[in-house]
N, C-alpha and C positions, 0 to 999 in steps of 0.2 A: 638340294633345291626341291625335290622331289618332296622331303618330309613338310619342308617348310609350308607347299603349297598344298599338300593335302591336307593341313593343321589349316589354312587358312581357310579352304573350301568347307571343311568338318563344320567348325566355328560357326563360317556363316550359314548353314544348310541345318545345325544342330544335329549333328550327326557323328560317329566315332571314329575318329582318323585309321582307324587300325582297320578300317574296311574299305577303305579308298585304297586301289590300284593303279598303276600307270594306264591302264587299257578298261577303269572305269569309264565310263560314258555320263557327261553330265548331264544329259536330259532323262535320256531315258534309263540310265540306273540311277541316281542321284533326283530324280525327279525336278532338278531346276529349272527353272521358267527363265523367261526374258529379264525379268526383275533382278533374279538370283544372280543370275550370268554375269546383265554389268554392274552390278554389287561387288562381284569377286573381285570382277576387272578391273575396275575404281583401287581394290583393297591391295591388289597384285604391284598395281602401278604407284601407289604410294607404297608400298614395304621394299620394292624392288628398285624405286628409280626410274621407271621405263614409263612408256607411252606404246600403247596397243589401241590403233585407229577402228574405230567401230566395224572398218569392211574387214577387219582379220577375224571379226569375233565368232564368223559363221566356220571358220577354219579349226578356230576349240571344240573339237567334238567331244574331247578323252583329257582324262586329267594330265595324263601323257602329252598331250599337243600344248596345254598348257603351260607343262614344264619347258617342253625344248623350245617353244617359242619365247618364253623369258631366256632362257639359256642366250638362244640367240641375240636378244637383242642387250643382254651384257656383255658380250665377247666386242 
């Protein structure tokens, strides 16, 4: 899950997945904005199935939080 989503953040940020970490931080290592965020989120939630309500989005701090919150909401 982990790869998948950091190939999906890479993609849209134009950036090289091989640098993206669990404990990357999307703002301030990643530099993305509001824009970016729910871009991902949008792209997360169609590849994945899920629905991630906008008041969880301030909870995505880390690419990390990104993953085990999809995690979770597949199980």
């Amino acid at each position: 899950m982990f790869e998948k989503i950091a190939a999906l953040i890479a993609e849209q940020l134009g950036l090289d997945a091989a640098e993206i970490k669990p404990e990357t931080r999307l703002v301030e290592d990643l530099k993305a904005d509001s824009l970016d965020i729910v871009a991902m989120v949008m792209e997360m939630e169609s590849q994945f199935g899920v629905e991630i309500p906008d008041d969880e989005l301030a909870n995505l701090k880390t690419v990390g939080d990104a993953v085990a919150y999809v995690e979770k909401l597949k199980k």
